[in-house]
mmCIF file of the N, C-alpha and C atoms, coordinates in Angstrom:
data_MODEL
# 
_entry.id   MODEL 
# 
loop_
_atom_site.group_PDB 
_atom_site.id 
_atom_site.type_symbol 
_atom_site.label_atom_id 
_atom_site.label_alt_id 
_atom_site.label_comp_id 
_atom_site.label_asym_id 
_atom_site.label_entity_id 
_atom_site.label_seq_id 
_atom_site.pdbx_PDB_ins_code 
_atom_site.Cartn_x 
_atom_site.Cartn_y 
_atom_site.Cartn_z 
_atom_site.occupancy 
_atom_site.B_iso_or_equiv 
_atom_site.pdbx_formal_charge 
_atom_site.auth_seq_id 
_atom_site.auth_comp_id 
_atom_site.auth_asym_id 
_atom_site.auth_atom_id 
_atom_site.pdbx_PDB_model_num 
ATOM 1   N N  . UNK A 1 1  ? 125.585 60.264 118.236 1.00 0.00 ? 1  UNK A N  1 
ATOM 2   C CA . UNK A 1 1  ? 125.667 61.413 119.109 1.00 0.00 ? 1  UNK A CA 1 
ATOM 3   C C  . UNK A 1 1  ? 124.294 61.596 119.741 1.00 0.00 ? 1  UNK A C  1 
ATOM 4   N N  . UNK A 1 2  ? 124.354 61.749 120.974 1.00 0.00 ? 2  UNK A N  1 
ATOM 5   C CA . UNK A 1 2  ? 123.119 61.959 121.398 1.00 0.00 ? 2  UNK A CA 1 
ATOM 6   C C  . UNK A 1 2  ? 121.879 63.434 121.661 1.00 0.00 ? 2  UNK A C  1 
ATOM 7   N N  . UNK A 1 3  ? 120.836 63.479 121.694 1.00 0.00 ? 3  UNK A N  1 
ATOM 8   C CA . UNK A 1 3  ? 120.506 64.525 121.360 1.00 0.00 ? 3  UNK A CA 1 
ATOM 9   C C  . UNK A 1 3  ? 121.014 66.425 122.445 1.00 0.00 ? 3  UNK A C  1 
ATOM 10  N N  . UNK A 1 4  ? 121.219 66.990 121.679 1.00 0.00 ? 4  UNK A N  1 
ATOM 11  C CA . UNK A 1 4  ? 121.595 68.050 122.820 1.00 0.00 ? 4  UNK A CA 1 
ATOM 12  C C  . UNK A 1 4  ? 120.137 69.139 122.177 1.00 0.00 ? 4  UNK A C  1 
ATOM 13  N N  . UNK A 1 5  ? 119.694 69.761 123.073 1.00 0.00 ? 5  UNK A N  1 
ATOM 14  C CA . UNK A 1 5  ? 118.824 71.070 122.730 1.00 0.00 ? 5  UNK A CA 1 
ATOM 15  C C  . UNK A 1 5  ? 119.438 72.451 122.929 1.00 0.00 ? 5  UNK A C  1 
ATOM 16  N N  . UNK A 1 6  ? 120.777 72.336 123.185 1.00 0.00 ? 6  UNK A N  1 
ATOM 17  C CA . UNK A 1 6  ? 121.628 73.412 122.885 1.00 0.00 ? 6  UNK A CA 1 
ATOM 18  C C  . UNK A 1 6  ? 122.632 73.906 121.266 1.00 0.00 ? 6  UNK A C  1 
ATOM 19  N N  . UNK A 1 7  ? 122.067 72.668 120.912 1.00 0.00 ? 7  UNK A N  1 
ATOM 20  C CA . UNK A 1 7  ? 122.708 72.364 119.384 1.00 0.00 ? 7  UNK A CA 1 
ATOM 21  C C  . UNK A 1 7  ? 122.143 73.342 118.516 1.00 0.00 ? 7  UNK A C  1 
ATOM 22  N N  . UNK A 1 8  ? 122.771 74.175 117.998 1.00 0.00 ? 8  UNK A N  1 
ATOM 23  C CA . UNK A 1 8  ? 122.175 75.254 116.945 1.00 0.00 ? 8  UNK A CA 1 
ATOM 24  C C  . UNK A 1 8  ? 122.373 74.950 114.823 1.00 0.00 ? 8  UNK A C  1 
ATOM 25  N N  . UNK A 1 9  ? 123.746 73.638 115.248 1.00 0.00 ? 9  UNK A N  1 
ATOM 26  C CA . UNK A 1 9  ? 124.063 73.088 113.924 1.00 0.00 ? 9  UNK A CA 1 
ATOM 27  C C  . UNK A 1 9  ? 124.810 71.869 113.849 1.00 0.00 ? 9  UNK A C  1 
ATOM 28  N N  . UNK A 1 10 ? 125.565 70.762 112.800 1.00 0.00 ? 10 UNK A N  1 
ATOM 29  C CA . UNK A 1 10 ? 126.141 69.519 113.367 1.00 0.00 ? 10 UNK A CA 1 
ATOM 30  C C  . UNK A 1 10 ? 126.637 69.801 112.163 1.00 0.00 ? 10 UNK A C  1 
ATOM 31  N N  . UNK A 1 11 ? 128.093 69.116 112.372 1.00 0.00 ? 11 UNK A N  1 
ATOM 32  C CA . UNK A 1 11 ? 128.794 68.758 110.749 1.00 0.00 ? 11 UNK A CA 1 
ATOM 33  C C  . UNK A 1 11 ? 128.895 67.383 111.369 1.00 0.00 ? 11 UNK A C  1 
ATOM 34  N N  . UNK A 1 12 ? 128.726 66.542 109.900 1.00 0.00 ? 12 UNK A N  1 
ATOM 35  C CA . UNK A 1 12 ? 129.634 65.192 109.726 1.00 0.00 ? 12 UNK A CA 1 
ATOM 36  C C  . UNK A 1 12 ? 130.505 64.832 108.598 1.00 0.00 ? 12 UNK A C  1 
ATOM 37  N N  . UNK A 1 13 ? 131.477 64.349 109.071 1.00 0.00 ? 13 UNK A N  1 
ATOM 38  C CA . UNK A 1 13 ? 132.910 64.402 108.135 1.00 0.00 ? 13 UNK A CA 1 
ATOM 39  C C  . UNK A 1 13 ? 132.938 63.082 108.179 1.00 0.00 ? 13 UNK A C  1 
ATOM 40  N N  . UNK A 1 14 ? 133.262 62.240 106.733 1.00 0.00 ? 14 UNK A N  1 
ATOM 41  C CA . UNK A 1 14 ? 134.147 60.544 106.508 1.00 0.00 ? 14 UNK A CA 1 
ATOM 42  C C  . UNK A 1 14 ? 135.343 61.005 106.051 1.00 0.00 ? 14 UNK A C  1 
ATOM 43  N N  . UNK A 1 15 ? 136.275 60.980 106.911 1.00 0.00 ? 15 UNK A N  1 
ATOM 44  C CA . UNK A 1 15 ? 137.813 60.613 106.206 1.00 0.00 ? 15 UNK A CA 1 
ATOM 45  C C  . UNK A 1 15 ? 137.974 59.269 105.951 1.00 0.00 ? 15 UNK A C  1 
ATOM 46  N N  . UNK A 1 16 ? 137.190 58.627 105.891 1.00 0.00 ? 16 UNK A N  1 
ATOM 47  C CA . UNK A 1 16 ? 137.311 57.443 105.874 1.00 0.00 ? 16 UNK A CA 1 
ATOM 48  C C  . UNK A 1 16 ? 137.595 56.984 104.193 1.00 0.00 ? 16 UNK A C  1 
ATOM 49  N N  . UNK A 1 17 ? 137.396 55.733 104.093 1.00 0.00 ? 17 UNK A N  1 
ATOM 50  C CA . UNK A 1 17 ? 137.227 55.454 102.583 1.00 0.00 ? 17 UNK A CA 1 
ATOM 51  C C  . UNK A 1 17 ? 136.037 54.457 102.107 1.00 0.00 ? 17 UNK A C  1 
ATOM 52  N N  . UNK A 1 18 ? 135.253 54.382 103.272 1.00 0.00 ? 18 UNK A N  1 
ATOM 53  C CA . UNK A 1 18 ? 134.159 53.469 102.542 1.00 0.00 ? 18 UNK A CA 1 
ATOM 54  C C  . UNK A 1 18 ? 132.704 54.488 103.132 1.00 0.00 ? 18 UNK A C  1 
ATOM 55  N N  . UNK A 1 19 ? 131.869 54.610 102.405 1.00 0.00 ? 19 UNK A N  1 
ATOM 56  C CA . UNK A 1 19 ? 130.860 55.254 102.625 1.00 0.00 ? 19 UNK A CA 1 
ATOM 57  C C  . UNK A 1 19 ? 130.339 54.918 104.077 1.00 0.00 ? 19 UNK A C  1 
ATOM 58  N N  . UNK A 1 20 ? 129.687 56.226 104.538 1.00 0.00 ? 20 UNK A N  1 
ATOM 59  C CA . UNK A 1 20 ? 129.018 55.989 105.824 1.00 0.00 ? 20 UNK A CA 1 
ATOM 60  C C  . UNK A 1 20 ? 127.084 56.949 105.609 1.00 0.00 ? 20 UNK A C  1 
ATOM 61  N N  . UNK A 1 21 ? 126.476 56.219 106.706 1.00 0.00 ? 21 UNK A N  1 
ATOM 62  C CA . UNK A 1 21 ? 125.126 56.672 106.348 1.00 0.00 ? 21 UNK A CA 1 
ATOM 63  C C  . UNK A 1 21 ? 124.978 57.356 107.806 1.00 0.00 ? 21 UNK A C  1 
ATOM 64  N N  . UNK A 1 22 ? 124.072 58.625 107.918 1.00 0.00 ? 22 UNK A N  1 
ATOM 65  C CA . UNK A 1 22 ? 123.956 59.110 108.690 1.00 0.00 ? 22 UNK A CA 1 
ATOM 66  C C  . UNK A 1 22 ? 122.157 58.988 108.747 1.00 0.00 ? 22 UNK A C  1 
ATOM 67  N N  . UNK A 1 23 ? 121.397 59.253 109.715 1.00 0.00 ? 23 UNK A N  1 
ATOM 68  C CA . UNK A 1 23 ? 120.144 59.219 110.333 1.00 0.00 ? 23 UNK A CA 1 
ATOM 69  C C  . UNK A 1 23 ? 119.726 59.418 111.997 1.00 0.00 ? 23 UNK A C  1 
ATOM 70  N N  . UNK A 1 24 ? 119.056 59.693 111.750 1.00 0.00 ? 24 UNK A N  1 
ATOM 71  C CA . UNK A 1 24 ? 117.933 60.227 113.363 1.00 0.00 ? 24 UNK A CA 1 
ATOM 72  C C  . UNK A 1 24 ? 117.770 58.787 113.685 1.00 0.00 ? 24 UNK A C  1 
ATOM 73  N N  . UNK A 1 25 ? 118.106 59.136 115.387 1.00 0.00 ? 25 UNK A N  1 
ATOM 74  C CA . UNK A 1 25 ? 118.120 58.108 116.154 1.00 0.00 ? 25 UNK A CA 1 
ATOM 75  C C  . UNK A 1 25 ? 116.690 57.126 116.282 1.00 0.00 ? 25 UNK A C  1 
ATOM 76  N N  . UNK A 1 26 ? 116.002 57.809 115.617 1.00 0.00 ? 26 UNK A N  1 
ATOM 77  C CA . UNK A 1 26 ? 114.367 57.417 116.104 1.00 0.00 ? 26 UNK A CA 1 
ATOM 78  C C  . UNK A 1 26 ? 113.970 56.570 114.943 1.00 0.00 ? 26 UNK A C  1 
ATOM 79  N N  . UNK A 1 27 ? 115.102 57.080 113.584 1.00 0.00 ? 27 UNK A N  1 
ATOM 80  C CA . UNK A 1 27 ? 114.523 56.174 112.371 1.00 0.00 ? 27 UNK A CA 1 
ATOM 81  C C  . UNK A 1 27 ? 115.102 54.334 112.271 1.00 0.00 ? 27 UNK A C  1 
ATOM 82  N N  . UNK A 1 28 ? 113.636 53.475 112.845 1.00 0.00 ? 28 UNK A N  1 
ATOM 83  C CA . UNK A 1 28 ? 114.329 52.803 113.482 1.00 0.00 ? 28 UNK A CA 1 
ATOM 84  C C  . UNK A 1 28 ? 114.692 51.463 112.188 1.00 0.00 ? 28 UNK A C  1 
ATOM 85  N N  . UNK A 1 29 ? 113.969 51.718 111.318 1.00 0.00 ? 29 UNK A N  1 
ATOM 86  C CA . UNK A 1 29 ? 114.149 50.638 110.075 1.00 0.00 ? 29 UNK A CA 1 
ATOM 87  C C  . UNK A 1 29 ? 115.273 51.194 109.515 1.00 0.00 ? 29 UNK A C  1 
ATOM 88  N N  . UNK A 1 30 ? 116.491 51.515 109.889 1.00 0.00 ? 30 UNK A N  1 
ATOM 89  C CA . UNK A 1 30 ? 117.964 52.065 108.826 1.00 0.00 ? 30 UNK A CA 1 
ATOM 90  C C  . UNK A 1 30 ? 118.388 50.775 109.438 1.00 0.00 ? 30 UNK A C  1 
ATOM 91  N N  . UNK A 1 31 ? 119.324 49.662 108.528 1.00 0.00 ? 31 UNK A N  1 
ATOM 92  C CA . UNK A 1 31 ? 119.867 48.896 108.757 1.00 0.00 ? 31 UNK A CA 1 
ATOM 93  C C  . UNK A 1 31 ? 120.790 48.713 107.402 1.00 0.00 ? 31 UNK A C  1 
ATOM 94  N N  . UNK A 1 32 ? 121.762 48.205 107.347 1.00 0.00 ? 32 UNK A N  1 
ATOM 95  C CA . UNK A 1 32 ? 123.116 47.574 105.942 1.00 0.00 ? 32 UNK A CA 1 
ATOM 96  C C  . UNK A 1 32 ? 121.911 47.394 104.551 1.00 0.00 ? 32 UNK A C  1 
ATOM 97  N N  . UNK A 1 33 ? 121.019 47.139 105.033 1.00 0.00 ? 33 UNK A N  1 
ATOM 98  C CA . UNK A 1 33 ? 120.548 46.527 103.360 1.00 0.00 ? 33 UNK A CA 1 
ATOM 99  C C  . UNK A 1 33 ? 118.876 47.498 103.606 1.00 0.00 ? 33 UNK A C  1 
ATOM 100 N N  . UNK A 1 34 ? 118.535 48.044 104.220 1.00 0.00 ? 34 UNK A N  1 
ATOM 101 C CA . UNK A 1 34 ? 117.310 48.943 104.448 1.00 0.00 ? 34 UNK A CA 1 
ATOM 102 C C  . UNK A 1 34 ? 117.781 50.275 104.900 1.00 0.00 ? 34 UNK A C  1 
ATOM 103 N N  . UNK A 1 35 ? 118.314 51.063 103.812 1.00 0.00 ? 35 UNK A N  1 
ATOM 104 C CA . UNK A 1 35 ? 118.824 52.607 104.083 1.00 0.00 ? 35 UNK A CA 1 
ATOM 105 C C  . UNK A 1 35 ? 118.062 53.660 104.094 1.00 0.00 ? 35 UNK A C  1 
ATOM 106 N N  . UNK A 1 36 ? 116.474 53.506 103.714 1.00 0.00 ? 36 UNK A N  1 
ATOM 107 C CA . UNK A 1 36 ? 115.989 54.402 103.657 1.00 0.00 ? 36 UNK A CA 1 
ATOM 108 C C  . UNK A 1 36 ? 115.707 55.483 104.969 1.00 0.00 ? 36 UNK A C  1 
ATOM 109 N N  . UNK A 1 37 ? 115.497 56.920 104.689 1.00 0.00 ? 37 UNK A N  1 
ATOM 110 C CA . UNK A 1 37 ? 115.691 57.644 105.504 1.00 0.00 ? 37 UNK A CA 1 
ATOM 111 C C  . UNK A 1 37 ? 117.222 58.080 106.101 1.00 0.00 ? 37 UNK A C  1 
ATOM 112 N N  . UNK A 1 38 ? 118.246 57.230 105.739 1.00 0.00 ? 38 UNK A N  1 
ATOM 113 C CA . UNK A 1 38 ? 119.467 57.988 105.935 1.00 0.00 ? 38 UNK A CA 1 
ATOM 114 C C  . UNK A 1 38 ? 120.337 58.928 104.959 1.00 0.00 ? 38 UNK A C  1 
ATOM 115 N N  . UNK A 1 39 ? 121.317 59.057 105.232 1.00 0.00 ? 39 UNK A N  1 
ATOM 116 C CA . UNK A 1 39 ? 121.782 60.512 104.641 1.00 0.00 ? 39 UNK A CA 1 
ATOM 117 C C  . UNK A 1 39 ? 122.803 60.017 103.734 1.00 0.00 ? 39 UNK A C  1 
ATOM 118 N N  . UNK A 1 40 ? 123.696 59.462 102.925 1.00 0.00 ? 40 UNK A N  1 
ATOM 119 C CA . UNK A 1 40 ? 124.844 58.975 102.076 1.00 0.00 ? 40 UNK A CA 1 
ATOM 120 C C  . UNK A 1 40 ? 125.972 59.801 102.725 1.00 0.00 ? 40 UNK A C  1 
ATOM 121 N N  . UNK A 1 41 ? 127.289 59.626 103.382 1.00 0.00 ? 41 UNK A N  1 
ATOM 122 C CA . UNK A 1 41 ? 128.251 60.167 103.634 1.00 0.00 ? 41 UNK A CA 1 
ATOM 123 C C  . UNK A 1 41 ? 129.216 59.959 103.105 1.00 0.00 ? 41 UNK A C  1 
ATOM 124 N N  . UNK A 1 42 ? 129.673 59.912 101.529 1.00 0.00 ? 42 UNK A N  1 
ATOM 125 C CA . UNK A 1 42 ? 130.624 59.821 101.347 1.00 0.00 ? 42 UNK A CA 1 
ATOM 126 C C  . UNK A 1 42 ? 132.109 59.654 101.601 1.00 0.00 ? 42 UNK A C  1 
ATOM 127 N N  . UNK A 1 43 ? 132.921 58.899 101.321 1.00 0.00 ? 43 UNK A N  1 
ATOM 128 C CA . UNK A 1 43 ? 134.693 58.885 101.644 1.00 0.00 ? 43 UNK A CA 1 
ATOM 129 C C  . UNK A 1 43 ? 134.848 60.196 101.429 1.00 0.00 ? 43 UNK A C  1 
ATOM 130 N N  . UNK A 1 44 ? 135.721 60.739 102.427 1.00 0.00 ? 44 UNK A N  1 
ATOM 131 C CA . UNK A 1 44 ? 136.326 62.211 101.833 1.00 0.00 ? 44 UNK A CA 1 
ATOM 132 C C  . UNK A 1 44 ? 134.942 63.060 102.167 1.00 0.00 ? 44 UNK A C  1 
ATOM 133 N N  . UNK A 1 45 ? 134.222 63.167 102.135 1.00 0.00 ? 45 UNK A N  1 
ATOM 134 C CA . UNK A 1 45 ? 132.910 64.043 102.350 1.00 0.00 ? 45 UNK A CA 1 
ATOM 135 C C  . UNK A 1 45 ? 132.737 64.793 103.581 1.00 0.00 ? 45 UNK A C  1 
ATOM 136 N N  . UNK A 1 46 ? 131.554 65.832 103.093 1.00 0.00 ? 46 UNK A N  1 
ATOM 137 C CA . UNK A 1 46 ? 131.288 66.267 104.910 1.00 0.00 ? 46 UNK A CA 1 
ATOM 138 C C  . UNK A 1 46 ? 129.878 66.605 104.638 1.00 0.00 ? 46 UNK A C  1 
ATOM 139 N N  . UNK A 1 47 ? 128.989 66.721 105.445 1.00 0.00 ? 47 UNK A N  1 
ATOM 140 C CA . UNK A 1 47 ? 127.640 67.092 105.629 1.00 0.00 ? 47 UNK A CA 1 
ATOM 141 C C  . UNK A 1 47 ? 127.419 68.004 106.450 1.00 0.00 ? 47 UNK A C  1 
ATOM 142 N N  . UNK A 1 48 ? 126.717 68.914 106.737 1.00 0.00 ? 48 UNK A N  1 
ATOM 143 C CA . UNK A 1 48 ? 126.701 69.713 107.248 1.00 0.00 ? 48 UNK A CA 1 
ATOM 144 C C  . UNK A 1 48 ? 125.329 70.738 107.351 1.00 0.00 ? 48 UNK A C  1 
ATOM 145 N N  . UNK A 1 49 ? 124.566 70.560 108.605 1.00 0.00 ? 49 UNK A N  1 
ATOM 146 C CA . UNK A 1 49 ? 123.465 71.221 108.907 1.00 0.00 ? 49 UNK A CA 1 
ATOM 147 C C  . UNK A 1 49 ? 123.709 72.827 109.504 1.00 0.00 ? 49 UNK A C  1 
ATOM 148 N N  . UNK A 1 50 ? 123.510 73.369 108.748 1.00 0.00 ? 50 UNK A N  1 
ATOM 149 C CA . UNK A 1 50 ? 123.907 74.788 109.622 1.00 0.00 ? 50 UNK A CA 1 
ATOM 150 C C  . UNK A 1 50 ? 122.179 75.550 110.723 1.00 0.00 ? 50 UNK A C  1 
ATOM 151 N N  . UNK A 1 51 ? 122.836 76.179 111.076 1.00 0.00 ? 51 UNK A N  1 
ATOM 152 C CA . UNK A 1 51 ? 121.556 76.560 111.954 1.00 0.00 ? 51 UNK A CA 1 
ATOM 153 C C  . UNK A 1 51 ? 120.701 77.491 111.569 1.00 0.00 ? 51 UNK A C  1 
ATOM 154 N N  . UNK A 1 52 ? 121.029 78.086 110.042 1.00 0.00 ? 52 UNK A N  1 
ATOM 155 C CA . UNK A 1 52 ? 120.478 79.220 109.140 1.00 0.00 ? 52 UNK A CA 1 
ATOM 156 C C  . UNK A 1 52 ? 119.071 78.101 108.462 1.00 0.00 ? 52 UNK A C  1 
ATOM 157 N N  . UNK A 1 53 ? 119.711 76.753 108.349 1.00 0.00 ? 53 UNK A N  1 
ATOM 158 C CA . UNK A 1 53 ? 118.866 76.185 107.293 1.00 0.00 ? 53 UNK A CA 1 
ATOM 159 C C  . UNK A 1 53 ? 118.298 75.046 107.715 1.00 0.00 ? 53 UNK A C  1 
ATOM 160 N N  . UNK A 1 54 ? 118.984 74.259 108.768 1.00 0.00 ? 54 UNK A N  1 
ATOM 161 C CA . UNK A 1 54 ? 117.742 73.383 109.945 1.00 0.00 ? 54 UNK A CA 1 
ATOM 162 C C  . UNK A 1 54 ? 118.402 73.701 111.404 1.00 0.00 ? 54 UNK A C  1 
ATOM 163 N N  . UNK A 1 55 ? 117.394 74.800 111.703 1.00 0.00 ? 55 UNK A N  1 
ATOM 164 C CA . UNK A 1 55 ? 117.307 74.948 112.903 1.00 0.00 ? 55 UNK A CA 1 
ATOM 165 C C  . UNK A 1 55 ? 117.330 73.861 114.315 1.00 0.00 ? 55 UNK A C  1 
ATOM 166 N N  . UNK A 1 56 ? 116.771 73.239 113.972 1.00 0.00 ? 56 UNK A N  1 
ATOM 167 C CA . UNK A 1 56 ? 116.021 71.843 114.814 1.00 0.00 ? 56 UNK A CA 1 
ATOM 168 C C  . UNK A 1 56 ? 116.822 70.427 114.433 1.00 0.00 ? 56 UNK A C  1 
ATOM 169 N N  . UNK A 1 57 ? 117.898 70.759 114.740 1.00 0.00 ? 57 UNK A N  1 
ATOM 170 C CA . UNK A 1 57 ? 118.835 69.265 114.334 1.00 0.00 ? 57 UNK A CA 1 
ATOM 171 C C  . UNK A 1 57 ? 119.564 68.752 115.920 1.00 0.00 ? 57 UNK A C  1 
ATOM 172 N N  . UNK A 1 58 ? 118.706 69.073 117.005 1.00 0.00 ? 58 UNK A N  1 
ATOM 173 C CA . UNK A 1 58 ? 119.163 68.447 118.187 1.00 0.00 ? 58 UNK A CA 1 
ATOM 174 C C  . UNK A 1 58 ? 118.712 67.467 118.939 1.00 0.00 ? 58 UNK A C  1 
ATOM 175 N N  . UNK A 1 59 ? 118.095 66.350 117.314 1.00 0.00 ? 59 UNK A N  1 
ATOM 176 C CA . UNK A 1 59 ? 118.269 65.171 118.164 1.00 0.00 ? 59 UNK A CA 1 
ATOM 177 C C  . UNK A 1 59 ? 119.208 64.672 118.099 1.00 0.00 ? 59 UNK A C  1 
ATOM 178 N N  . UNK A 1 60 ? 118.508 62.888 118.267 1.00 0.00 ? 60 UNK A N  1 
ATOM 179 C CA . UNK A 1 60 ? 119.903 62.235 118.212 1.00 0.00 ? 60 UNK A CA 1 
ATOM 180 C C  . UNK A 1 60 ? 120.159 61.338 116.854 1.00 0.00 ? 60 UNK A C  1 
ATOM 181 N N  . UNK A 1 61 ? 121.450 61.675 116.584 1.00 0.00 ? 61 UNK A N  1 
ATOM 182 C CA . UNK A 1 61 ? 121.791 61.036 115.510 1.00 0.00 ? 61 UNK A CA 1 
ATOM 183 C C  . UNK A 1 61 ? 122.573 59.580 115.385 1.00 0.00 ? 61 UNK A C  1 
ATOM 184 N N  . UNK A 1 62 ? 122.261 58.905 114.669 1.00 0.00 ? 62 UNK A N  1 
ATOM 185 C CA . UNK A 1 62 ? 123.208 57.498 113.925 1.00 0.00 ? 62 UNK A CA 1 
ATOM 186 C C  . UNK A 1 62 ? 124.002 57.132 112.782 1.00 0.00 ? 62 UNK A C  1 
ATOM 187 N N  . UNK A 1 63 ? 124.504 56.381 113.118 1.00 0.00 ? 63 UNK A N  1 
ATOM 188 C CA . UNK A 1 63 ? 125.627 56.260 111.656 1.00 0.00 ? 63 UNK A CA 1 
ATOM 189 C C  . UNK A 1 63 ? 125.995 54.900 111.375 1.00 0.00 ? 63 UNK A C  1 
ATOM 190 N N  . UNK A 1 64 ? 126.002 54.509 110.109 1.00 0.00 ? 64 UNK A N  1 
ATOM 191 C CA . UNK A 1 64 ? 126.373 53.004 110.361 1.00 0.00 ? 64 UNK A CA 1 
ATOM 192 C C  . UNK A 1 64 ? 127.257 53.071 108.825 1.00 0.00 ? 64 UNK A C  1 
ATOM 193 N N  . UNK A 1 65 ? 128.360 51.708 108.853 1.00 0.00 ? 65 UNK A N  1 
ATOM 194 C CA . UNK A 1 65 ? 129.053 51.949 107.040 1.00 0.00 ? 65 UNK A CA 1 
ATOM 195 C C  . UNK A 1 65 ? 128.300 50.510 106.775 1.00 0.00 ? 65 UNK A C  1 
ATOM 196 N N  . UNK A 1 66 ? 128.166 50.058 105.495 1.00 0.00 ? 66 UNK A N  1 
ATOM 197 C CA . UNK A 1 66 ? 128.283 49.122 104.896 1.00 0.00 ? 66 UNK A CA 1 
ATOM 198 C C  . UNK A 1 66 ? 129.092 47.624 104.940 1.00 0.00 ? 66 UNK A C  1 
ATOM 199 N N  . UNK A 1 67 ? 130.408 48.437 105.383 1.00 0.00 ? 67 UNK A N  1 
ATOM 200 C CA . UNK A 1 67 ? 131.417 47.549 104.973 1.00 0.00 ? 67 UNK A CA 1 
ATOM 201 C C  . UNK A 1 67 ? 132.752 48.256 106.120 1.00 0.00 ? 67 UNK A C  1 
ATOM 202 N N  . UNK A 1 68 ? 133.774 47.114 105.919 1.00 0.00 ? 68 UNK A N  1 
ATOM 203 C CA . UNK A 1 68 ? 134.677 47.701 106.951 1.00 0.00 ? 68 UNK A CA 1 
ATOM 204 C C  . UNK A 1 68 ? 134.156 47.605 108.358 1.00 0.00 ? 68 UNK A C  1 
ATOM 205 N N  . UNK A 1 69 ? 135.530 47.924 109.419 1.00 0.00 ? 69 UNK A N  1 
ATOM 206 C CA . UNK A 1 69 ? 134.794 47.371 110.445 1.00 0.00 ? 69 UNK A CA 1 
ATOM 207 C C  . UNK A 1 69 ? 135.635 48.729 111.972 1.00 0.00 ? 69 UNK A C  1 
ATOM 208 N N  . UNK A 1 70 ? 136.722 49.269 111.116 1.00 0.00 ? 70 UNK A N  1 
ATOM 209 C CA . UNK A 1 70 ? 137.342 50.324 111.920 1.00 0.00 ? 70 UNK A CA 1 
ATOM 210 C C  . UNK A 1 70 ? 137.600 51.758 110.840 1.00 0.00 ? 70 UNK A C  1 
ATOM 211 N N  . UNK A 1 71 ? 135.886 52.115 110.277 1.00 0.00 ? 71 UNK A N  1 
ATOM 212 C CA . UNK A 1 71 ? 135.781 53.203 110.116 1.00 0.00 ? 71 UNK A CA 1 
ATOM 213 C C  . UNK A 1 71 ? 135.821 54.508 110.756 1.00 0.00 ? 71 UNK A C  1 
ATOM 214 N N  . UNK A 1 72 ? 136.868 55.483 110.423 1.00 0.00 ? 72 UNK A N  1 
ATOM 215 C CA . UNK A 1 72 ? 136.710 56.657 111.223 1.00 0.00 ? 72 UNK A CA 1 
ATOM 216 C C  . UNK A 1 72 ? 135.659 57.731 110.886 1.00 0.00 ? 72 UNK A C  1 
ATOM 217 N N  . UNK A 1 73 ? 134.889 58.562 111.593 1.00 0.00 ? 73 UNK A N  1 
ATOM 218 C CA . UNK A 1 73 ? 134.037 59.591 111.350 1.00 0.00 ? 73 UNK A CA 1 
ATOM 219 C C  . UNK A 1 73 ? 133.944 60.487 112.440 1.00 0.00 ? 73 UNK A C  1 
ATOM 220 N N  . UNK A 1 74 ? 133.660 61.763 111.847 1.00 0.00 ? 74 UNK A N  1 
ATOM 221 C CA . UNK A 1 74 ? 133.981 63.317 112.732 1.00 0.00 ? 74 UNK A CA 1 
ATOM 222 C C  . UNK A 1 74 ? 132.769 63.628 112.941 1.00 0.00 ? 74 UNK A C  1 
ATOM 223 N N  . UNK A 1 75 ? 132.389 64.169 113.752 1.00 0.00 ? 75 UNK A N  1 
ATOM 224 C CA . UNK A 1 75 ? 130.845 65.299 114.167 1.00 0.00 ? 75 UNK A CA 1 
ATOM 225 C C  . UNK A 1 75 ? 131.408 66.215 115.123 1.00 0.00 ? 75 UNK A C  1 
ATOM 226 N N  . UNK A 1 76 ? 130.715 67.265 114.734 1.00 0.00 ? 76 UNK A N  1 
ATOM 227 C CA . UNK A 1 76 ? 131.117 68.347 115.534 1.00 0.00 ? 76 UNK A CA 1 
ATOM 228 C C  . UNK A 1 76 ? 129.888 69.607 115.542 1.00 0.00 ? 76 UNK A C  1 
ATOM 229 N N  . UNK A 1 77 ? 129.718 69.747 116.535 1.00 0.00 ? 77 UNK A N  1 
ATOM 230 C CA . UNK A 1 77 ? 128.619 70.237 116.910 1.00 0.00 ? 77 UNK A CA 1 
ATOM 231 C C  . UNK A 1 77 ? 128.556 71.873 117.051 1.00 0.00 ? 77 UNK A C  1 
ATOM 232 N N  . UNK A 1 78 ? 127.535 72.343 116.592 1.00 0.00 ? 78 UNK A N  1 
ATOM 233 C CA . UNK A 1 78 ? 127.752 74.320 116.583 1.00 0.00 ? 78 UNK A CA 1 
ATOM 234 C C  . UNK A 1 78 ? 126.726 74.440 117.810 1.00 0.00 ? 78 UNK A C  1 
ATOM 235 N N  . UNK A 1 79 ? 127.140 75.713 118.776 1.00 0.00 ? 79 UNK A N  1 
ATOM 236 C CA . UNK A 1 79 ? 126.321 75.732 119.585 1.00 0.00 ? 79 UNK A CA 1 
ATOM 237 C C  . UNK A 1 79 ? 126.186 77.418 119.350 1.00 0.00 ? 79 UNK A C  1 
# 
């Protein structure tokens, strides 16, 4: 998702079933076998930045899974 400065909060949801990693577009060493700096998104999970507790979440974000190749994932953005 790319960055908005109208963004006040972001959820991310895996309905999926194989883990997904979330990270800032800028963190540029996140790759399948170098995860550091990303977020763990669990199958079934949701994450969720509210705007009470990081204000400043309007950059841009990335996501990548492990495994699998037609993973689904939700974001949805609070303005």
């Amino acid at each position: 998702i790319g960055a908005n400065t109208s963004r006040h909060g972001i959820l991310f949801h895996n309905p999926g079933t194989a883990a997904a990693y979330i990270f800032p577009s800028l963190a540029t060493a996140v790759g399948s076998t170098s995860l550091g700096g990303s977020i763990m998104v669990s199958a079934g999970s949701t994450v969720m930045f509210a705007s009470s507790q990081a204000p400043n979440v309007n950059c841009a974000w990335s996501a990548l899974a492990t495994s699998g190749t037609t993973n689904p994932f939700t974001v949805i953005e609070f303005y």
